[in-house]
C-alpha positions in Angstrom: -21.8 -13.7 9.3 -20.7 -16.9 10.4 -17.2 -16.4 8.9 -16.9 -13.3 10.9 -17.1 -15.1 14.3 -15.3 -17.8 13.3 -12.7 -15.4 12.0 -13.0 -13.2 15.6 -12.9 -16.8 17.4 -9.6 -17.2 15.9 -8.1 -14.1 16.0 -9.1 -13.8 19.5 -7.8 -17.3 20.4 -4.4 -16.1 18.9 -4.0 -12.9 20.8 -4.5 -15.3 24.0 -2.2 -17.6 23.9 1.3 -16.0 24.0 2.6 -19.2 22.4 2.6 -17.5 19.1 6.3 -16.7 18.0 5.7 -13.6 17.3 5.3 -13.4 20.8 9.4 -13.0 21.2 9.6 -10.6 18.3 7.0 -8.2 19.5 6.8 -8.1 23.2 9.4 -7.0 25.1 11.2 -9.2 27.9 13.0 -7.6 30.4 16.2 -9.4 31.1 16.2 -11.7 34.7 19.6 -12.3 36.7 19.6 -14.7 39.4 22.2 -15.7 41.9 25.6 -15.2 42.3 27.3 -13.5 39.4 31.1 -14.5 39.7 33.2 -12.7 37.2 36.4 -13.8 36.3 38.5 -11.7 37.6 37.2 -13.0 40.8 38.0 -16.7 40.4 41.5 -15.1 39.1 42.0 -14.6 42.6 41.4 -17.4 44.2 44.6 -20.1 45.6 43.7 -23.1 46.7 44.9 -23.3 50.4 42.7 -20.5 51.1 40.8 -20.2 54.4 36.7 -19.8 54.5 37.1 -16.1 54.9 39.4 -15.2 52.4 37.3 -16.7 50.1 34.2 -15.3 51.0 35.6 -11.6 51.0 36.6 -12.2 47.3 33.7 -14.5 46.0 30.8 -13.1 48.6 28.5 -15.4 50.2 27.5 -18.4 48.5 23.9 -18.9 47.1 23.8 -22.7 48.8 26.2 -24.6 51.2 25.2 -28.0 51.1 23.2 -29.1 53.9 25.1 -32.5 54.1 28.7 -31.4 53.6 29.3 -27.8 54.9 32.4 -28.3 52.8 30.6 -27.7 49.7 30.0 -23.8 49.2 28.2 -23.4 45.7 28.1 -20.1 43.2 24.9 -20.5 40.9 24.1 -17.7 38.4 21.4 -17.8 36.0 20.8 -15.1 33.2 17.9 -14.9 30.5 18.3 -12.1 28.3 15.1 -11.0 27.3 13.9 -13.2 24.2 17.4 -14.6 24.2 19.2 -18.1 25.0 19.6 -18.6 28.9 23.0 -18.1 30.0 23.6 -20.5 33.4 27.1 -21.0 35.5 27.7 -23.2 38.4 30.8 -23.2 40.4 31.3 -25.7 43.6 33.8 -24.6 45.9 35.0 -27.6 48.3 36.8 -26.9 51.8 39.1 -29.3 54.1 39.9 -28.6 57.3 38.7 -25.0 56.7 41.0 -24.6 53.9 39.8 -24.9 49.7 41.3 -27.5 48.3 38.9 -27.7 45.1 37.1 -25.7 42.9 34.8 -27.7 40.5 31.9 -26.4 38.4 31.8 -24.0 34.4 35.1 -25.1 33.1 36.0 -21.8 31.6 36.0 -20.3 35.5 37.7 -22.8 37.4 40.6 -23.3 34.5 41.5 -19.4 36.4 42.0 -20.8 39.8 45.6 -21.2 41.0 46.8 -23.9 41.9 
């Protein structure tokens, strides 16, 4: 008898915990996108010179400007598959005199900027 609740203690104390790893294997995860998601084909387009507007009708608006530096427009994506490895991208756009003069951020994006 007192192997049974032991036994039903555990197995119980199991099922709660969701920090089992079968937990990934059984349950199923929905996959969550936050943010901004910037696909290349998008930063293709992109010249630096551009104006604020330009930029914003090809890239939409930006998840964050920086509340110091209104110069600093940034793109921030996050992905999580679900039960997967979390996919993040980050790309800082920087103005001057209302015209971009720097893109900064994943270096497989801004390698498509032209110059």
């Amino acid at each position: 008898m007192r192997l049974k609740s032991f036994l039903t203690a555990g197995i119980l104390a199991f099922s709660l915990s969701g920090c089992s790893a079968a937990y990934d294997a059984i349950v199923f995860q929905i996959d969550v996108g936050q943010g901004n998601f910037v696909e290349e084909k998008q930063v293709q387009q992109l010249t630096l010179g551009m104006n604020r507007e330009q930029v914003s009708y090809i890239m939409g608006s930006p998840m964050m400007i920086d509340t110091f530096d209104a110069d600093k427009w940034y793109y921030l994506y996050y992905f999580k598959p679900g039960g997967e490895k979390v996919e993040q991208k980050q790309i800082e756009l920087v103005f001057k005199d209302e015209k971009l003069i720097q893109v900064k951020g994943d270096d497989t994006l801004t390698s498509l900027v032209k110059k």
